[in-house]
C-alpha positions in Angstrom: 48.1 -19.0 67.1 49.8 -15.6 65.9 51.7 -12.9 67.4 51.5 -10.5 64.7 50.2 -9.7 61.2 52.7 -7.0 59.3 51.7 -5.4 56.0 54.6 -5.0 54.1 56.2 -2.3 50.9 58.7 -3.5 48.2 60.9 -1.2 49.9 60.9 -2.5 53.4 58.7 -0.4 55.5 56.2 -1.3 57.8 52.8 0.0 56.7 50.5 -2.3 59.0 51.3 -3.5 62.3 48.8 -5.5 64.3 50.1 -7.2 67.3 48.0 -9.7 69.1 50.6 -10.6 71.9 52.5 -7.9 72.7 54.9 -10.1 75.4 56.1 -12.5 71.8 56.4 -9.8 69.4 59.6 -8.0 70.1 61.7 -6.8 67.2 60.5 -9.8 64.6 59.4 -6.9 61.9 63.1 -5.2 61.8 63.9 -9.4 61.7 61.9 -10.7 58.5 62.4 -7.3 56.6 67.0 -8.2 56.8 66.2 -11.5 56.1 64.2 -10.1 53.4 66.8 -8.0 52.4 69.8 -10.2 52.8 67.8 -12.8 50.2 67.6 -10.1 47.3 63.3 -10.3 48.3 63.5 -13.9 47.6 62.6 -15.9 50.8 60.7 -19.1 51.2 56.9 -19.1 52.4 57.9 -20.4 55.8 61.6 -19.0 57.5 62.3 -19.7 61.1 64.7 -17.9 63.0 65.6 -18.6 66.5 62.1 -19.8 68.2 60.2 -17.7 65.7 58.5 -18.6 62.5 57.6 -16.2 59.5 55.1 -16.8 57.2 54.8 -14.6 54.0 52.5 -14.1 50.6 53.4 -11.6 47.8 50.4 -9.7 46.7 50.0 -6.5 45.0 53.6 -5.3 45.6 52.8 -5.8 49.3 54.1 -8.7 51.7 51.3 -10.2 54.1 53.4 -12.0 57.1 52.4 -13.5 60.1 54.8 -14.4 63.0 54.4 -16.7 66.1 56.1 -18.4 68.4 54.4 -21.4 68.5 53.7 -24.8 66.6 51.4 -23.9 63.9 50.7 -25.5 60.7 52.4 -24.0 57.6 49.4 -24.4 55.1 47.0 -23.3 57.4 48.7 -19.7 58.1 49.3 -19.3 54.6 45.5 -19.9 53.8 45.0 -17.0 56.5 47.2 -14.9 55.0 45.5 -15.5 51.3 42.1 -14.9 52.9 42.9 -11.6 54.5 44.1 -10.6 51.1 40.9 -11.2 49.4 38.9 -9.6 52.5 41.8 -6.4 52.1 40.9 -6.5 48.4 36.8 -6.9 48.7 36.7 -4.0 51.2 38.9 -2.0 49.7 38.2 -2.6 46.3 42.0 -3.2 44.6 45.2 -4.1 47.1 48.4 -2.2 47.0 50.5 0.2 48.9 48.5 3.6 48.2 45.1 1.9 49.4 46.6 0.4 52.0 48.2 4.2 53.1 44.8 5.3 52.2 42.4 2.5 54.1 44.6 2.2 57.1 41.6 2.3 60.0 39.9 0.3 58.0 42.2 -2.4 57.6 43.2 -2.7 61.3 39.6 -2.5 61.5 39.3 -6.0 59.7 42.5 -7.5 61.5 40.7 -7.1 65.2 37.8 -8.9 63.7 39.8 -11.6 61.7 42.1 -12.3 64.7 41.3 -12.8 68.6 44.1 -12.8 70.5 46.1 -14.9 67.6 43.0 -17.2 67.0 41.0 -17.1 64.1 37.3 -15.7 64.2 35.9 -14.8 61.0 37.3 -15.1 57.4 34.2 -14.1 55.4 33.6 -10.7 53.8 29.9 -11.1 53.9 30.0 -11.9 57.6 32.4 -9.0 58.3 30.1 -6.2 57.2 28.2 -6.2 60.2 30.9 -5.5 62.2 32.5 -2.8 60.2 32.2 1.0 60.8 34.9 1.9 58.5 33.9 3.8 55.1 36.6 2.2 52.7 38.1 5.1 50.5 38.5 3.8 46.8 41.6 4.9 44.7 41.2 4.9 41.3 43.1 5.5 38.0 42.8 7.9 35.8 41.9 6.0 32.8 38.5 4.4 33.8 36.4 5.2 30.6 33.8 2.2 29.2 35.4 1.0 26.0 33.0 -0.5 23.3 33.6 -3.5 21.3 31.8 -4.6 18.2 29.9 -8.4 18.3 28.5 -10.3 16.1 26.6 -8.6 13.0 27.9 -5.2 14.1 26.2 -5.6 17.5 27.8 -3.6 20.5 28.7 -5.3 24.0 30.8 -3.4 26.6 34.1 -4.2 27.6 35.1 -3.4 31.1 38.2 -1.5 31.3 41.1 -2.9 33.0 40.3 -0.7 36.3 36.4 -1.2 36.5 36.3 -4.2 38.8 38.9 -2.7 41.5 36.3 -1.1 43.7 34.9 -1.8 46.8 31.9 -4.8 47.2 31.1 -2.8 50.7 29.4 0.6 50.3 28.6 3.1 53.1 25.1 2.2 54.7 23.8 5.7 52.7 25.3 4.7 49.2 23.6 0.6 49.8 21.8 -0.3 46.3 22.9 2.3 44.3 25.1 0.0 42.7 23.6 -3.4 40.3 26.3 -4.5 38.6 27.9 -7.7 37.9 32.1 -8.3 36.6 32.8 -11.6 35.0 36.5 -11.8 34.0 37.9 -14.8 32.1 41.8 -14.9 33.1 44.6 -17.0 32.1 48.1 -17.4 33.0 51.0 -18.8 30.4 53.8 -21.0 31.1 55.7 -21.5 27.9 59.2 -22.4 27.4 60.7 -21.6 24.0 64.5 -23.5 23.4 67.1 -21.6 21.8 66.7 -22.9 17.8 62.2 -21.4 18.6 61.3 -24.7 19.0 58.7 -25.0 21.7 59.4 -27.3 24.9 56.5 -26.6 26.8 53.5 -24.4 26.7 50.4 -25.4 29.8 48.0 -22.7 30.4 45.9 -22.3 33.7 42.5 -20.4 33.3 39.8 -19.2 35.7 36.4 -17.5 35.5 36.0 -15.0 38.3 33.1 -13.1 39.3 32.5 -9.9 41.5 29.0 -9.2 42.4 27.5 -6.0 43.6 24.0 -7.3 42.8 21.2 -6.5 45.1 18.5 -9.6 45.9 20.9 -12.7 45.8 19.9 -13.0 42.2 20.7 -16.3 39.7 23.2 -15.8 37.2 23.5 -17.7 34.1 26.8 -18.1 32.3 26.6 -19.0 28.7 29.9 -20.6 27.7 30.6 -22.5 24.0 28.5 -25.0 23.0 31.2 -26.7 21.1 33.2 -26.5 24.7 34.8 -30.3 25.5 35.5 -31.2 28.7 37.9 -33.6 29.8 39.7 -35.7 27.8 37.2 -38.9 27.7 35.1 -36.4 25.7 35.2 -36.7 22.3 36.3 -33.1 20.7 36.9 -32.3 17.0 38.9 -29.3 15.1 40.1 -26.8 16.9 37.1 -25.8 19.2 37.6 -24.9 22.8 38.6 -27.9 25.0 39.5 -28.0 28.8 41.0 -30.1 31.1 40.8 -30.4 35.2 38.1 -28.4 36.2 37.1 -27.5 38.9 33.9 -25.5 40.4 33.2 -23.4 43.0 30.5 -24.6 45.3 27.6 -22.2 44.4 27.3 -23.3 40.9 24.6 -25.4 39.7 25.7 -27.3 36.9 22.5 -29.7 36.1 22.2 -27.6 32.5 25.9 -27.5 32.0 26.7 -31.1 30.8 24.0 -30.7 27.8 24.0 -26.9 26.9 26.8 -25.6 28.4 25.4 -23.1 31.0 26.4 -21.9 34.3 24.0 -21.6 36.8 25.3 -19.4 40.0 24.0 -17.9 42.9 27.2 -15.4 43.6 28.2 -14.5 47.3 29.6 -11.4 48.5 33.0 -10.6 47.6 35.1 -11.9 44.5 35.4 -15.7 43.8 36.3 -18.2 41.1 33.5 -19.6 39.1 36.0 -21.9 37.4 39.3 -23.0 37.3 40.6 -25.0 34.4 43.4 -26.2 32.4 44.0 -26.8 28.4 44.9 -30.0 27.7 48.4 -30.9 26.9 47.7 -32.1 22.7 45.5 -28.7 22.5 47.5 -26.7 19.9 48.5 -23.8 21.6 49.4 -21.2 19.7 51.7 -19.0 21.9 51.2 -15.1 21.4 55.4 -14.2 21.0 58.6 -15.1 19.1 61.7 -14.3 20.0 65.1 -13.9 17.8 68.4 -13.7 19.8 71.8 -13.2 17.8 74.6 -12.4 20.1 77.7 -11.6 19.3 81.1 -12.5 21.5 84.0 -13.8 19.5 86.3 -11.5 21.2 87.0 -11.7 24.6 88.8 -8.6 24.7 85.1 -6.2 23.4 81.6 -6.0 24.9 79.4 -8.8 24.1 76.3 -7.1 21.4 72.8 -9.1 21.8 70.2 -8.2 19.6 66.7 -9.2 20.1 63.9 -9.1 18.0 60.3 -9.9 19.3 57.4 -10.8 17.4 53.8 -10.2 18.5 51.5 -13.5 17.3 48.3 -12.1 17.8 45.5 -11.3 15.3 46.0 -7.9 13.6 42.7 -6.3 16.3 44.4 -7.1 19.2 47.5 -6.2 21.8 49.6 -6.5 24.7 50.4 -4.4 27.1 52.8 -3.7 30.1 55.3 -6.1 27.9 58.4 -6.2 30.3 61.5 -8.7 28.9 64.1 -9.6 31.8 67.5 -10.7 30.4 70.1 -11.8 33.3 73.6 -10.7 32.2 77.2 -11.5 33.0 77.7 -10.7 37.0 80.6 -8.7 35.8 78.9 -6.2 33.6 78.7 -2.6 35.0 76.7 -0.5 32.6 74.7 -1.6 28.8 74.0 0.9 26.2 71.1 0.3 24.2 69.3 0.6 20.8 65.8 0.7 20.4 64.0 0.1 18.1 60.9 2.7 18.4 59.0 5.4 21.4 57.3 4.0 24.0 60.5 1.7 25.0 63.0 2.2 27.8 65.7 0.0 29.1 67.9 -0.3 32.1 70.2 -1.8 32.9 69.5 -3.4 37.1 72.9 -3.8 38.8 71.3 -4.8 42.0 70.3 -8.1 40.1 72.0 -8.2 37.1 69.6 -8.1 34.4 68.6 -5.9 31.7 65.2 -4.7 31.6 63.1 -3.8 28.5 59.9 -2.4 28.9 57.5 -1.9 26.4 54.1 -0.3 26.7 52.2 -1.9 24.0 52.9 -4.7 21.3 50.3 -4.9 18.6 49.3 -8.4 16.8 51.2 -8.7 13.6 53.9 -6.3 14.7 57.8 -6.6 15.5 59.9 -4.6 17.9 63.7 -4.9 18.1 67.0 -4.1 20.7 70.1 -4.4 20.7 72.1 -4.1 23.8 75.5 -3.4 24.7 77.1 -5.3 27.7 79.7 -3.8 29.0 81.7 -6.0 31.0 85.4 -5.3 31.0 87.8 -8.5 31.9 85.4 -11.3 31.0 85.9 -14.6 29.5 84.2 -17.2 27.3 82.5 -18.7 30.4 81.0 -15.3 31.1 78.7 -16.2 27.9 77.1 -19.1 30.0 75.5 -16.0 32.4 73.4 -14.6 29.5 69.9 -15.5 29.5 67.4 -17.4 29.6 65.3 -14.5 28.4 62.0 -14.0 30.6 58.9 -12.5 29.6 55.8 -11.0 31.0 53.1 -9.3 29.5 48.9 -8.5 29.7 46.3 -9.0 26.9 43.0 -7.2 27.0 40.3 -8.9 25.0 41.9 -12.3 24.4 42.4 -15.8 25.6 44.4 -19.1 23.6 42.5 -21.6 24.7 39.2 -20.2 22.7 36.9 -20.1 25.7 34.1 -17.7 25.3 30.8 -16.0 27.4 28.3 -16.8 25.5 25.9 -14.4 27.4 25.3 -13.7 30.9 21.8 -13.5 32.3 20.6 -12.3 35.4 17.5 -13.0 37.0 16.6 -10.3 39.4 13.8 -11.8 41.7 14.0 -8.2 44.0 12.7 -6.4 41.1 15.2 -3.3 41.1 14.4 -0.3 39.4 18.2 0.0 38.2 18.6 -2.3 35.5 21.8 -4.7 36.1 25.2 -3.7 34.2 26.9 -6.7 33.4 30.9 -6.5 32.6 33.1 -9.5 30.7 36.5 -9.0 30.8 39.2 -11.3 28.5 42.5 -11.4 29.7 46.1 -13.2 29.5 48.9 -13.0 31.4 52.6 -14.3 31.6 52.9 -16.7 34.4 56.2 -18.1 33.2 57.4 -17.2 29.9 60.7 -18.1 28.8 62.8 -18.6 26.1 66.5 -19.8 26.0 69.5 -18.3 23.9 
């Protein structure tokens, strides 16, 4: 039973408020966001205060919370939470402050229908529609051109752009099977930890297939994946083909053809959804995409301490990373760097607020080496000070690409409404830092 559902920025204000018992609500927004505040943006999921409980996801910049005054069960709120992110993000089409701003009606539009009262009613974007007036408004980038990738034997598939899922799976009632298209994305998320002589302590990668339908009909879709693909480790695998461990399916897949030719049958819902989840087993040899050199230099207590970093891109030649951000905490008595790059399209600031230095660099190609050096001042330190350098963290976003060798084979769709627009189907590669570390 909930009070109220707030819709929070990075910066603290209030964007959504929808209050569901006006007599417990009082002041617990101006609460959560100096709780917030006085934790540096680092709270627990759950944080009670007085006879009120908060509970909180991070999504898209944007903090969900949900606040009552009475017993309710941690997981359960937090599975609300997640679901009204998902139902935010299938109406709206990508979640994040400016389509928030932009979607407003709309979204307390959803919230009276999610939430009677405090109690949950429905949770489903399919069963939603019907009770939605709202025309979502879709904010897009400005780069949303198809890019083209060459196959096998020179043949051409599309590639779907970073941007070309994040759009709406509800259309006004006028605009209703215009669209026949079908977004397959294959994503997964690194943890690696590197120790300080580049020996590798621990690399585990988490994938998923998702799928976003705007498909008219309810049509099958068949997902080709390798047919050299092992699953679970009582299999028996050889050389380096693709193998997977733990997974786990979503309920509308049909996997009678899967165990002998490695096909997907599924019959997508409305909205987004995971196909797949996986893991790659612990002896798979991962090989993890960066290297990182650290020499630092602080014999002498009495100058700035010089760090120099040098980061190595482990991709093949054709492909790259993007949005590559590397997060080295400093000592807590530094007040200013002064750094050295190494080439354009880098910056780096120094963050007083939480004493780090961050490098950004828009875009890494495989093969290719970028280098810093970094000046920390910090007047009257000591040789402890050292011990607050590092570990160095690293995040980053590969188009195209996946370690674990997992591939779509094809997808086929089998269109029993006989549209006269022929289906577009989009596959999207991609891999992201979840946890990416490396000690100096």
């Amino acid at each position: 039973m909930l009070s109220e559902i707030l819709i929070i920025s990075a910066k603290g204000e209030v964007l959504i408020s929808k209050q569901y018992r006006l007599h417990e609500t009082g002041n617990a927004s101006e609460i959560f966001i100096r709780r917030l505040k006085d934790n540096n943006q680092q709270l627990l999921p759950c944080v009670k205060e007085d006879e009120t409980s908060f509970y909180h996801i991070n999504r898209g910049g944007l903090y969900i919370v949900g606040i009552s005054r009475h017993e309710v069960s941690s997981i359960l709120v937090i599975e609300l939470l997640t679901k009204i992110y998902h139902v935010c993000k299938d109406f709206c089409g990508v979640f994040n402050e400016e389509t928030v701003r932009t979607n407003i009606v709309l979204i307390y539009e959803l919230l009276d229908e999610i939430l009677d009262f405090g109690h949950i009613q429905i949770v489903s974007t399919e069963k939603l529609k019907p009770y939605i007036q709202s025309v979502p408004v879709t904010v897009r980038s400005e780069d949303t051109r198809d890019q083209v990738a060459t196959g096998l034997f020179g043949l051409e598939h599309r590639i779907t752009p970073n941007q070309a899922a994040d759009q709406p799976c509800t259309k006004p009632r006028h605009q209703e099977g215009r669209k026949h298209e079908l977004f397959v994305d294959v994503v997964e998320k690194m943890t690696v930890l590197v120790n300080a002589d580049g020996t590798l302590e621990r690399a585990e990668v988490n994938g998923q297939i998702n799928m976003k339908s705007f498909l008219t009909g309810n049509p099958d879709v068949k997902l080709g994946l390798n047919e050299d693909l092992t699953i679970n480790k009582d299999e028996q695998g050889y050389g380096n083909h693709a193998q997977l461990d733990r997974c786990s399916f979503h309920q509308c897949v049909d996997l009678r053809e899967f165990a002998t030719t490695r096909i997907l049958t599924v019959r997508p819902p409305e909205g987004e959804f995971s196909v797949m989840t996986y893991q790659v087993p612990e002896d798979f040899p991962i090989s993890i995409p960066f290297r990182l050199i650290t020499v630092v230099n602080d014999t002498d207590v009495n100058r700035d301490i010089d760090v120099r970093l040098k980061l190595r891109c482990e991709l093949p030649i054709n492909s790259h990373a993007v949005n590559v951000k590397l997060k080295l905490p400093v000592p807590k008595i530094t007040t200013n760097i002064s750094p050295q790059l190494s080439g354009p399209g880098q910056t780096a600031v120094f963050q007083s607020n939480e004493k780090c230095i961050l490098w950004q660099i828009n875009k890494v190609s495989g093969g290719m080496e970028v280098s810093g050096t970094f000046r920390i001042i910090a007047p009257g330190r000591t040789k402890s000070s050292r011990l607050e350098l590092g570990p160095v963290a690293l995040d980053f976003e590969i188009s195209n690409y996946v370690c674990s060798g997992l591939r779509i084979r094809f997808v086929k769709i089998f269109d029993r409404s006989q549209s006269l627009v022929p289906p577009s189907k989009w596959v999207r590669l991609l891999t992201l830092g979840d946890s990416y570390i490396f000690k100096i």
